[in-house]
Backbone bond lengths (Angstrom), bond angles and torsions (degrees), N, CA, C in turn:
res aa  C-N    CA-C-N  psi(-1)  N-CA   C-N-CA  omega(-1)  CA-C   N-CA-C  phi
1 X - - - 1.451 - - 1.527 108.44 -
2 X 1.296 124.59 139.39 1.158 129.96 169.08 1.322 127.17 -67.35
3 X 1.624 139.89 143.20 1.304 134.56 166.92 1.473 110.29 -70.56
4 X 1.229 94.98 141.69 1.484 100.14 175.95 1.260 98.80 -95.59
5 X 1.696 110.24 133.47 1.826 134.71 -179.17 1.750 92.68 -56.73
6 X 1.656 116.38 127.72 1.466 113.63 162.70 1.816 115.01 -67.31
7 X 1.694 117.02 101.56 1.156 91.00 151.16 1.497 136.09 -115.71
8 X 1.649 113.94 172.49 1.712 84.76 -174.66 1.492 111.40 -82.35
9 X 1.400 110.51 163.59 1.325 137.52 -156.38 1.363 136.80 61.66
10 X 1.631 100.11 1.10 1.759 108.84 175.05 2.070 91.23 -89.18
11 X 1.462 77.58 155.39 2.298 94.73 173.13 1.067 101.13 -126.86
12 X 0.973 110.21 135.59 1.790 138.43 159.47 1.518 111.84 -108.99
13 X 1.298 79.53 167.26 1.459 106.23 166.67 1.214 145.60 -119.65
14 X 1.445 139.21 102.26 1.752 117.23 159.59 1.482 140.32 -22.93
15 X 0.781 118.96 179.50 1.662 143.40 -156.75 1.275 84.06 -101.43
16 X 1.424 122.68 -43.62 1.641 116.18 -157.16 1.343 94.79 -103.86
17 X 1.277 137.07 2.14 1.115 135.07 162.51 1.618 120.96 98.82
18 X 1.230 104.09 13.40 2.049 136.47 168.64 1.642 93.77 -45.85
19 X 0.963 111.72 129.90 2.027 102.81 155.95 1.713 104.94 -127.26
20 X 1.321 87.27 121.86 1.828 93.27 162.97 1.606 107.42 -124.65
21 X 1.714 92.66 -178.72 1.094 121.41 176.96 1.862 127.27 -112.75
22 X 1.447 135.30 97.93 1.366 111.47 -156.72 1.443 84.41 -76.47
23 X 1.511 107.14 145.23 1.846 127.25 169.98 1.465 106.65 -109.01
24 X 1.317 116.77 -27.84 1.765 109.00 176.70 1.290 98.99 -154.78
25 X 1.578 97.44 160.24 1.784 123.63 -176.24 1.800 86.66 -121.37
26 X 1.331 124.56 153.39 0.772 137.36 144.89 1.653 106.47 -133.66
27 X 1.530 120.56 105.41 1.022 149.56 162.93 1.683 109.76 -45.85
28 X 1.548 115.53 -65.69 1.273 122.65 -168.03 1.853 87.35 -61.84
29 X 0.951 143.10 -93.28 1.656 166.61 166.76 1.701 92.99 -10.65
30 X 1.157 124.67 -29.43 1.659 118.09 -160.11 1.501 120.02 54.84
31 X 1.517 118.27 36.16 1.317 108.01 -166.23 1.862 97.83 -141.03
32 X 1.449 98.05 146.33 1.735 104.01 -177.86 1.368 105.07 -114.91
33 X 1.174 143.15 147.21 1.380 149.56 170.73 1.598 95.23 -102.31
34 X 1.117 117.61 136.59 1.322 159.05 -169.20 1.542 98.82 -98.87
35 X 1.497 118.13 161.40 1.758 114.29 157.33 1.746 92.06 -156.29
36 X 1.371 108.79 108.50 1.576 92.97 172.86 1.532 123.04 -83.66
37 X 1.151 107.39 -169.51 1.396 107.70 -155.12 1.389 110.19 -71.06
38 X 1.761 121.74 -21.20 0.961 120.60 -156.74 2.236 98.84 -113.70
39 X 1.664 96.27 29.96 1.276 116.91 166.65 1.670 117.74 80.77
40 X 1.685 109.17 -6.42 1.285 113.25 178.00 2.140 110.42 -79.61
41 X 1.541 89.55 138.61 1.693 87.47 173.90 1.181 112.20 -86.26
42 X 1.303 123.61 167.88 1.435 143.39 172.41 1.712 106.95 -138.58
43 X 1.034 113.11 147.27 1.540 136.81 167.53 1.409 107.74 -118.25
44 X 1.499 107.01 125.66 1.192 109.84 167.53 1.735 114.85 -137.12
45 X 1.301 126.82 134.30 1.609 121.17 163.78 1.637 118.10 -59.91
46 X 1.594 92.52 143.05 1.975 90.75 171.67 1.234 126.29 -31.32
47 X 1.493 122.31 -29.80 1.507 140.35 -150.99 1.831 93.45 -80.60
48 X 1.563 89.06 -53.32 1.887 96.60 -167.12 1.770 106.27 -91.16
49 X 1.415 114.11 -4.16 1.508 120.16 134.38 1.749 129.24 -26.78
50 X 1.313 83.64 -68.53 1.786 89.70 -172.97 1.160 120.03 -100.08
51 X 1.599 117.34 16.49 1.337 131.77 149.02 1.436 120.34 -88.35
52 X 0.999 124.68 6.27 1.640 126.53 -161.95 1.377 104.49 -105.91
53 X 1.565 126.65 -25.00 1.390 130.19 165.79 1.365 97.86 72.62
54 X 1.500 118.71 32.72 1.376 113.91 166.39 1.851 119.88 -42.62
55 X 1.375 136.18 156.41 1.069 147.22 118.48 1.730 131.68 -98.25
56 X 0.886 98.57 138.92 1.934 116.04 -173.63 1.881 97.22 -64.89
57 X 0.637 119.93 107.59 1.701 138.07 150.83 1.147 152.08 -108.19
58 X 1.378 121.53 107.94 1.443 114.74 173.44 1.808 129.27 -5.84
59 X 1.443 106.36 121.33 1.665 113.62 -176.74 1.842 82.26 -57.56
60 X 2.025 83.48 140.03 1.639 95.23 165.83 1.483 115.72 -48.55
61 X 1.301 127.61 157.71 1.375 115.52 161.81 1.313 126.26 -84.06
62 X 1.484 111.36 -5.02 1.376 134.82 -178.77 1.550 104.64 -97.10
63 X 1.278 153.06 47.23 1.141 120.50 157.97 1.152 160.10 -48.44
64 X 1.101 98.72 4.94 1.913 101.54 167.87 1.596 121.15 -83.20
65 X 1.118 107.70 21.41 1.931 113.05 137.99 1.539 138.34 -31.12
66 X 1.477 72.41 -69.92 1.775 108.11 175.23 1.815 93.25 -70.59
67 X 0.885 165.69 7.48 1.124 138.35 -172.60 1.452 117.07 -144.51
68 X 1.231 113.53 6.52 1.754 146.93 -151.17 1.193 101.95 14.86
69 X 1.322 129.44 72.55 1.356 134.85 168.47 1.574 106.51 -110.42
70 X 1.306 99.31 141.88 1.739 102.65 -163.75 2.014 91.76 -102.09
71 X 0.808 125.78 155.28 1.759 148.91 -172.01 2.041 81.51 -58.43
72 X 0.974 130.16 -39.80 1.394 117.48 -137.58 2.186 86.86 -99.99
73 X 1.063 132.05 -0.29 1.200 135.04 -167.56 1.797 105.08 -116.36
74 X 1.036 120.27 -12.08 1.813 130.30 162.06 1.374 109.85 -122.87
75 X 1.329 118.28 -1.52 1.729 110.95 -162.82 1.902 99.06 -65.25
76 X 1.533 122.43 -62.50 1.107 117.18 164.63 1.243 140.45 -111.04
77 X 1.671 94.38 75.36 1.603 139.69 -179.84 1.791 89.46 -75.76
78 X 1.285 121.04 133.03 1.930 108.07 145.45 1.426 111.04 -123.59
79 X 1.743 126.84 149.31 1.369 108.56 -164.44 1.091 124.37 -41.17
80 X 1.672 113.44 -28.18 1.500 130.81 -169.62 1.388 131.10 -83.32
81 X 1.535 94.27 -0.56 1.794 118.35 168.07 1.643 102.23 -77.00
82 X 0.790 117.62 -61.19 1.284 135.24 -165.74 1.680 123.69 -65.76
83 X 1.389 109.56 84.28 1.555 125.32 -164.18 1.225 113.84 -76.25
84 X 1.445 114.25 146.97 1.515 126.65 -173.71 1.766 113.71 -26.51
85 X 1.084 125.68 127.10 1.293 143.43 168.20 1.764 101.99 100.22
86 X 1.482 109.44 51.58 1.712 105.97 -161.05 1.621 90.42 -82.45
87 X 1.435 136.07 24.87 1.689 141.78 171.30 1.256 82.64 -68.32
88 X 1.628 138.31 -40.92 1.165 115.53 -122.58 2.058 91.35 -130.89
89 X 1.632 93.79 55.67 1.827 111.82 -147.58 1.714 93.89 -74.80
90 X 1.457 119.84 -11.19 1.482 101.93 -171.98 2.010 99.76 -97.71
91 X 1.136 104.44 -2.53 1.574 89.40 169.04 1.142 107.86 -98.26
92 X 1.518 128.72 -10.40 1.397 117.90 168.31 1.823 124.70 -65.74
93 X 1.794 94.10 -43.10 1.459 102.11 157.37 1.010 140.98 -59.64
94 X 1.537 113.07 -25.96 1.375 114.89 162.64 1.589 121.59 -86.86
95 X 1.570 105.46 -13.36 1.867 92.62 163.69 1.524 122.74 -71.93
96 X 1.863 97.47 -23.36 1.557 97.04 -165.46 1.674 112.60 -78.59
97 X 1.891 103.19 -14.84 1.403 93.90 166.04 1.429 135.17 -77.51
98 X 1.213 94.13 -4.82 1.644 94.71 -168.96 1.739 105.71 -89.85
């Protein structure tokens, strides 16, 4: 089976059933940073690349993994809640709790 080339923003998967995301190549370094689903990074060298038996997979449809946001903190979000600079959505959540 062939390795699949790390690029960033494609996700794979493990054998054991892990899903990440590669976010960087460093070419000069030989090394890719990883982001799994549940928002932790990984670094890995080319070498431990093509040991990992990655497969290429569809982005979760759920992303809020990566962002540890629980369903109950956007659930009743409406576009029109959400004020200019909403990039910046966890200080909005944290003004609306206080």
């Amino acid at each position: 089976m062939a390795v699949a080339y790390p690029v960033i923003g494609r996700w794979f998967r493990r054998p054991n059933g892990n899903v990440f995301e590669v976010v960087a190549v460093d070419e000069e370094d030989h090394t890719i940073e990883l982001q799994h689903f549940d928002g932790t990074i990984e670094e890995v060298d080319l070498e431990t690349w093509a040991e990992l038996l990655t497969v290429e997979v569809a982005a979760p449809e759920d992303w809020s993994g990566s962002v540890d946001m629980d369903p109950d903190d956007y659930a009743g979000l409406k576009e029109d809640d959400i004020p200019p600079g909403f990039h910046e959505l966890f200080e909005f959540l944290n003004e609306t709790n206080n």
